[in-house]
N, C-alpha and C positions, 0 to 999 in steps of 0.2 A: 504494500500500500504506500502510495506518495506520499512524502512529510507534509503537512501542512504549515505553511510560513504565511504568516500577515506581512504586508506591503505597506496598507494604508489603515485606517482607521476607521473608512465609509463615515465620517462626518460632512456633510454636506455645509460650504457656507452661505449662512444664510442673511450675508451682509449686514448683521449685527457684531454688537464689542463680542469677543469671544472667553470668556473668563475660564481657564481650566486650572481647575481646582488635583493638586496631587495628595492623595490621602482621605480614607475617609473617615478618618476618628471624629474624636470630640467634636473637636475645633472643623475639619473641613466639610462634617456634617451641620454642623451650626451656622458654617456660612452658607453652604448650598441651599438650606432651607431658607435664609434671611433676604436670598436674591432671586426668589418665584416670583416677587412683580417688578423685578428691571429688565425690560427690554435688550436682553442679550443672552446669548445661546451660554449654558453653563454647561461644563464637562468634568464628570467624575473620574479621577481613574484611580484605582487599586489595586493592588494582587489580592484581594479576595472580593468575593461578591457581595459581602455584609458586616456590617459594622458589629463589633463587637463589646459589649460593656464590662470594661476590663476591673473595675471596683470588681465584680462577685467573680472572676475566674478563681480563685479562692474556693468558691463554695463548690463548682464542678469539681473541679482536684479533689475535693472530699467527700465526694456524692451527694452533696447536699442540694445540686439544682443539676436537671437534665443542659446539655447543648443548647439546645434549642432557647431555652428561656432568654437567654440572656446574647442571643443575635439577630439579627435582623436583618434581610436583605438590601440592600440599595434600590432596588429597581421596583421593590413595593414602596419605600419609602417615599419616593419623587415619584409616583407613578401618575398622579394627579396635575404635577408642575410643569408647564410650558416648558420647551427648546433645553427639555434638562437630556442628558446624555451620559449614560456610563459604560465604561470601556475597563474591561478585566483584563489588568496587564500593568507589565511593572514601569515607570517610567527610569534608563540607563543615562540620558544625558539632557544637558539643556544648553540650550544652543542662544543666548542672549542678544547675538547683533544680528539673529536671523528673527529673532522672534520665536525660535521654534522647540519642539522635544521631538527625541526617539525613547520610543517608547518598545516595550519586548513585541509589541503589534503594530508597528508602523509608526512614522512620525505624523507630526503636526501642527500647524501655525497656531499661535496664542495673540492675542492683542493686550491678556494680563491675565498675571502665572501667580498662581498659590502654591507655598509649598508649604504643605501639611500632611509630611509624614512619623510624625513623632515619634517614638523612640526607643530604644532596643537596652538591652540588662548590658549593663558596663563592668567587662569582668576587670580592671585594672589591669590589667597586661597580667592576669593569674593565665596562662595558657589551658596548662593539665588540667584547671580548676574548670574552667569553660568546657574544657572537654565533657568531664565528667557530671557538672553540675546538670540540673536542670532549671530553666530559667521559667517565668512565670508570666507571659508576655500577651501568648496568643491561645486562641480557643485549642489548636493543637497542640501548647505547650499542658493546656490543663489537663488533656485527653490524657495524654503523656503520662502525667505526673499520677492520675486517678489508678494508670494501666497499674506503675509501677508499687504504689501503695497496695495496691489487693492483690496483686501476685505472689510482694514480697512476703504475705503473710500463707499465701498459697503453698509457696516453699517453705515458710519456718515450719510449717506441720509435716512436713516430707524427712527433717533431719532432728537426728540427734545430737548434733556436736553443737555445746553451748556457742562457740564464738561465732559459728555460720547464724544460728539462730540468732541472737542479739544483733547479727549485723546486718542481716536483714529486717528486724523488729524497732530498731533503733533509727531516728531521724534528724540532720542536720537542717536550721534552718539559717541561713545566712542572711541581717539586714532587720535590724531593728525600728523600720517604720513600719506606716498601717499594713502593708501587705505581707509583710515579714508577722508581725503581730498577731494579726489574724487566720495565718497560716497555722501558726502553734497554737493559737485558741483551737481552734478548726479539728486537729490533730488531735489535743486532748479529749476532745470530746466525743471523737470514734476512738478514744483507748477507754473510758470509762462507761457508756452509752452504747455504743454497736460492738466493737469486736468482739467481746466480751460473749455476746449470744452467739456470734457466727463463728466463734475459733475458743469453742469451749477447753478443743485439747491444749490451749497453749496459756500459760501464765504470763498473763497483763503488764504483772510488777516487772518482764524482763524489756518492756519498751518504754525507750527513753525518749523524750524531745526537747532537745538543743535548740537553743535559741541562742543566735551568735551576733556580739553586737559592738562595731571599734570602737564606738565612744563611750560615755559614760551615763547616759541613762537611753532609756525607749523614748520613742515618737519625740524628738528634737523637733521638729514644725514645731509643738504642742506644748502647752504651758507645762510646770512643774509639777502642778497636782495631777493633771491628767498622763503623764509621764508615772508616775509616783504609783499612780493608782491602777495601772495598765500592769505594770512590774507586780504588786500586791496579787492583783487575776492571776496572772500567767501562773506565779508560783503557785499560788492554792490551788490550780489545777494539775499541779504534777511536770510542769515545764520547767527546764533547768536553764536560765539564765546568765551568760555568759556577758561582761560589760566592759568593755576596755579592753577587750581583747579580738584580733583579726584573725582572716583565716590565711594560714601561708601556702598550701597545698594541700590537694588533695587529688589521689590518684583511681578513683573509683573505689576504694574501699578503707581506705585511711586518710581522717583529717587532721591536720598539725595546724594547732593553733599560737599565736607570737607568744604565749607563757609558755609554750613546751605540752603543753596539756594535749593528746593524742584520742582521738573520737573515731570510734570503728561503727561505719553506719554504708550501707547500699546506697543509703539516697540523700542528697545533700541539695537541698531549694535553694537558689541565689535570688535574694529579694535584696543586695544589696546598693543598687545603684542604676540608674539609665544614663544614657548617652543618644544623645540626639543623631537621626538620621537623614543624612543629609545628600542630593544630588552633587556627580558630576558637574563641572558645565561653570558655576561660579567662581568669581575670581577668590584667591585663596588668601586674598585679607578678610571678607567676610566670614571666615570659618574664626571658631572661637572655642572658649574651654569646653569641654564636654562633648564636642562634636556638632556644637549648636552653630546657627549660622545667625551674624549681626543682623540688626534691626533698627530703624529706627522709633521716632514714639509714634509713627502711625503702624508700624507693621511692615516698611518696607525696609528688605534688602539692602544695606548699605553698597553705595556707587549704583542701583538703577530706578530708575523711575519708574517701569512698571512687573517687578517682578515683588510678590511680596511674600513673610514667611509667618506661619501661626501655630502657638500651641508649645509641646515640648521642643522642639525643633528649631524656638525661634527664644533667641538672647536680644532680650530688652533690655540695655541702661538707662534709659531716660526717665523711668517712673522713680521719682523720687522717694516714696515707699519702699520700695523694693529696686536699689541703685546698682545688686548684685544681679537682677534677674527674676523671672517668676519661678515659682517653684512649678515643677515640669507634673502636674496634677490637672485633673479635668475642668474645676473653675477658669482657671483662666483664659484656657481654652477654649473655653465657650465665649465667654465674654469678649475675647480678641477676633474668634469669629463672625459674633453679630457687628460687633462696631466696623470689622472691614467689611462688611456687606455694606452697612450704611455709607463706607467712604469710597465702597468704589461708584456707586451710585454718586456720591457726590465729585467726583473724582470723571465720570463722563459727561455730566453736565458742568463741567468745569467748575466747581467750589470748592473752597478750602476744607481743607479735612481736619477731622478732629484726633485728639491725640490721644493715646488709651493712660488708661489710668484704670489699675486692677481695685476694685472693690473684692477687698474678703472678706466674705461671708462666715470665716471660721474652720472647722476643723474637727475631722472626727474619725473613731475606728471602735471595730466592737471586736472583743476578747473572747466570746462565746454566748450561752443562755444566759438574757438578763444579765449580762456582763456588757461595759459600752461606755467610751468616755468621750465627751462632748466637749468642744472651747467653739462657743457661739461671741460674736459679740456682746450681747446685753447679758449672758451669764456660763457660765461650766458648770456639768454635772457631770457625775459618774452612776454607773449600776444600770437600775432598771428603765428607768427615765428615760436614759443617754440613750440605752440599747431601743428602745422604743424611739427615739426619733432618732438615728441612725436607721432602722428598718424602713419609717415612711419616706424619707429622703432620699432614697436608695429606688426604692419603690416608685417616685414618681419620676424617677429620672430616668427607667431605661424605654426603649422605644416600643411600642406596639401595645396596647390594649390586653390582648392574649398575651404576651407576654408577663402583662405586670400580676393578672391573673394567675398564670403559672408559677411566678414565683412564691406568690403573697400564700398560696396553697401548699404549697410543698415546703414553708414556715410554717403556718398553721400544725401540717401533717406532722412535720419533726419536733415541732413543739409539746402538743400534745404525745407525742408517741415515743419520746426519746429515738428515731428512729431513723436514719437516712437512705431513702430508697433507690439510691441507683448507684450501686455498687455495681458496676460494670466494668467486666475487660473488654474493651472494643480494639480491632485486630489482634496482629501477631507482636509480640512483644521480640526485641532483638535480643535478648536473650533467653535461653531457656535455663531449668534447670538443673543438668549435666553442666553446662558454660559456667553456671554460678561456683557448682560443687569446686569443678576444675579451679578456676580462680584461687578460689579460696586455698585447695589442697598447696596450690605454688606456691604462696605467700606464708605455708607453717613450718617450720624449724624442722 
């Protein structure tokens, strides 16, 4: 059968401004949707076909929400919106004094270029560690992480040697914010609530979770108490708290942390960092710390006029609040999105544009049941409260109808039931259990 190779993109123009948007997270969903009454052809492109609401991949990784709840297609979502267009493919280069992109499907003319690809887990030049780690990113990485949690527990009842058994049962989480945080809540609570019914033959007390953290307390965004009080959760549920201390390697089956302290675990979460991602094609003074690309305070691209960047991917100095940057989280994103929608709109009828300025709204992450600590501005809570409006905020922000229904039920369901119901291996996993044994047998004395 003949390879199939795209040439062009079949975009027809339609002698309007052409706005193609690259990415379609937070921030590039927020604008496409902000630009359904301006008068010009908007184009999505992605490597996948739907947005994914990355706050709960957390909860899939631990069976706590099917796939599906928490994505959404592009092409349902704009399916209503005039001259909107989505194109599955990656964009390789940007071509700035043509106006144009190649894209993995052909290129394309832009008349004004978004680039809103945000951002990938930053192993610090750890190689082995990226190797082996697994990162917490995409609905693939969740799938990943779910396979690798219920197998490893598949295998602990297959062997008798304590060390294989513990290092399989045993889990590293690296990266002390909300995702790191929530992953160890997440974890404690299928060690004391579900495995316990499904893997009666194995004893509980030999799984461990590691919570690995360089600095000196959790959730740094987050005020002191809700730090304070996050660290209090975690340990009352059996999670082992590491603070001031880094991971140096780790080689798939041994982690070496900067006190010497040594952690035998199968599966190690890297929740520790992102790094923005960024196109070819731009000059290489707008590339900046972290992989982010300069900005000015409207959003644009430092040296071009109309190419502009949103979301994690884009490093602001000019907000005087924040003279380091936004922090690479979904508010801002949203909000960098709607206001370039407004400024490019004002920006084709020629008006001055407005300059952004990040309103926070606050700050939040939940630790498990009725566990949840809040930094609002008008006040901070912890507990039950918190955990309560961390679930409706959560709730009203992911896309689709059916969706938020799917979730809010399969809370309810787990709430009531101490229960998570989709403990699922979906495919083949690359390893099996002879590989593991083997492994292990080479690494003993």
């Amino acid at each position: 059968m003949p390879k199939l190779i795209a040439t062009r993109t079949r975009i027809a123009d339609l002698g309007k401004p052409r706005i193609i948007i690259i990415g379609g997270g937070f921030a590039g969903i927020e604008l496409a949707r902000n630009l359904s009454k301006l008068k010009a052809q908007v184009v999505l492109f992605d490597k996948y076909n739907h947005h994914t609401f990355q706050p709960l991949l957390y909860q899939v990784a631990t069976s706590g929400l099917e796939t599906s709840s928490i994505i959404f297609p592009f092409r349902k979502r704009f399916a209503k919106q005039d001259d909107f267009f989505f194109r599955l493919g990656e964009v390789n280069l940007i071509k700035p004094e043509e106006n144009y992109i190649e894209t993995s499907i052909g290129g394309i003319r832009y008349d004004y270029l978004v680039i809103a690809t945000g951002a990938s887990s930053n192993f610090y030049g750890l190689d082995e560690v990226e190797k082996h780690a697994l990162p917490l990113k995409t609905i693939e990485d969740a799938i990943k992480l779910r396979n690798k949690i219920i197998k490893n527990f598949e295998y602990a009842l297959l062997t008798d040697d304590d060390e294989l058994m513990n290092s399989l049962m045993d889990y590293v989480i690296v990266g002390g914010g909300p995702t790191g945080v929530e992953m160890a809540g997440a974890l404690a609570e299928l060690k004391h609530n579900v495995f316990p019914k499904d893997y009666k033959e194995l004893q509980m007390s030999h799984m461990d979770i590691h919570l690995v953290e360089a600095t000196d307390r959790l959730l740094n965004g987050m005020s002191a108490d809700s730090s304070k009080k996050a660290l209090q959760f975690l340990e009352s549920m059996g999670v082992k708290v590491h603070l001031n201390v880094a991971v140096k390697s780790y080689d798939g089956y041994e982690v070496i942390l900067s006190n010497g302290v040594k952690l035998i675990t199968r599966t190690l979460v890297w929740a520790a960092g992102v790094k923005g991602n960024p196109i070819k094609g731009l000059k290489e003074e707008v590339h900046a710390r972290g992989n982010r690309i300069l900005v000015d305070e409207f959003n644009r691209v430092k040296g071009y006029e109309n190419i502009f960047a949103i979301g994690d991917v884009a490093l602001m100095q000019g907000d005087k609040n924040f003279p380091n940057g936004h922090p690479m989280v979904a508010p801002p994103a949203m909000q960098q999105g709607r206001l370039l929608a407004e400024n490019l709109k004002r920006l084709i009828h020629k008006k001055d544009l407005k300059a952004f300025s990040y309103f926070d709204k606050g700050s939040m992450a939940t630790i498990g049941r009725n566990k949840a600590v809040v930094d609002l501005k008008a006040f901070k809570t912890q507990g039950f409260f918190a955990w309560f409006i961390w679930m409706f905020v959560h709730l009203i922000s992911i896309i689709g109808f059916k969706n938020k229904l799917f979730v809010m039920f399969s809370w309810i369901w787990s709430y009531f039931s101490y229960d998570k119901s989709n403990r699922l291996i979906i495919g083949k996993m690359e390893d099996d259990y002879h590989s593991v044994t083997e492994k292990t047998s080479e690494r003993l004395p």
